[in-house]
VOGU-3710 file (C-alpha; in Angstrom, 3 decimals, decimal comma):
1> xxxxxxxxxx> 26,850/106,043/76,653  30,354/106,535/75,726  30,507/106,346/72,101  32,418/108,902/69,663  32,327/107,728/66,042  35,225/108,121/63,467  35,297/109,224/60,296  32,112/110,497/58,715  30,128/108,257/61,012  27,208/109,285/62,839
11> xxxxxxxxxx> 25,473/107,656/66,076  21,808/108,250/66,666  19,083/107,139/68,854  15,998/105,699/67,077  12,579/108,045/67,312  9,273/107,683/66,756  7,502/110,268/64,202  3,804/110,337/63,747  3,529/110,776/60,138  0,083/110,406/60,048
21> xxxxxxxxxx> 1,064/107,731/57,678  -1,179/103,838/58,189  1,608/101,708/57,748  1,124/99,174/55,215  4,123/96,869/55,107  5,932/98,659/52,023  7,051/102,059/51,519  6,461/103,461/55,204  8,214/100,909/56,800  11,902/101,920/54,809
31> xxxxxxxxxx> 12,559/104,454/56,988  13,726/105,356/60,340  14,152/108,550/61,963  17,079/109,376/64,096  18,297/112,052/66,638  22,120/112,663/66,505  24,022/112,120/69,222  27,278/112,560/68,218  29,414/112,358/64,534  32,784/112,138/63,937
41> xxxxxxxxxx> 34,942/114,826/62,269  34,808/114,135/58,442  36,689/112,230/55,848  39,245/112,556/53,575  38,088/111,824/49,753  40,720/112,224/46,639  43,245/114,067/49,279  40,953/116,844/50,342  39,041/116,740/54,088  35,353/116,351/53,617
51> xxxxxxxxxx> 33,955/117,598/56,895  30,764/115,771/58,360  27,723/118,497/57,760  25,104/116,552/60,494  25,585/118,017/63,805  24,519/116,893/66,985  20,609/116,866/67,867  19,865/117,337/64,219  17,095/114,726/63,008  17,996/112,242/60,512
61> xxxxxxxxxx> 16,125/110,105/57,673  17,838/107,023/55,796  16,677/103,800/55,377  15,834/100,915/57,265  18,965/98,849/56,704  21,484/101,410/56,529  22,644/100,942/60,027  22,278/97,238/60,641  25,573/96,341/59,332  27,751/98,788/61,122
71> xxxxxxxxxx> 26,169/98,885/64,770  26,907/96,302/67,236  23,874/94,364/67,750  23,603/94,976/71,784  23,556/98,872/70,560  20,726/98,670/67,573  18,601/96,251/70,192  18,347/99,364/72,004  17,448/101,791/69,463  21,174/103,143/68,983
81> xxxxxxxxxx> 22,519/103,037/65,442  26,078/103,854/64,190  26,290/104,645/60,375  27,962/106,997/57,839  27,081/110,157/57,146  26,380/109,140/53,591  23,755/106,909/54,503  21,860/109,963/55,341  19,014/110,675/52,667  17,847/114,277/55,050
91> xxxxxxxxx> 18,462/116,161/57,765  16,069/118,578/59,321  14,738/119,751/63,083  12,502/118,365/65,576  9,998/120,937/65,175  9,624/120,940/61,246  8,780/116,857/61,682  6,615/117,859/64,634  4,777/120,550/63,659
//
């Protein structure tokens, strides 16, 4: 895939964590994990340059609908999702989720 976002956007590739969690229709189900793929450079907020803090193969938490609107719907079929950096409610590592 040849994707590099703008801005303070982020792309990401859906994964699955066990949580250990029974899903139950509510709360579990208003998140989604990510894996960074790539992120653009930063922003520019009241004249100063805001660069983007994720970085690539960090793991990502925001919620369910954060992406929908801003990834083209042949990418977020496939478990790809484009969305800005402050969508992002944590970041952390593969092996703190995992273990």
């Amino acid at each position: 895939m040849n994707i590099k976002p703008e801005f303070d956007y982020v792309l990401g590739k859906e994964i699955a964590i066990d949580t250990g969690v029974v899903s139950t229709g509510n709360v579990a189900d208003t998140k989604q994990y990510y894996k960074v793929l790539e992120v653009g450079k930063g922003r520019h907020q009241y004249g100063v340059f805001v660069p983007t803090t994720a970085k690539v193969g960090d793991i990502v938490i925001i919620q369910k609908q954060a992406a929908e609107g801003d990834t083209p719907p042949e990418l977020y079929a496939r478990g790809y999702a484009l969305f800005m950096e402050t969508r992002i409610m944590a970041i952390t590592s593969e092996g703190e989720i995992n273990g």
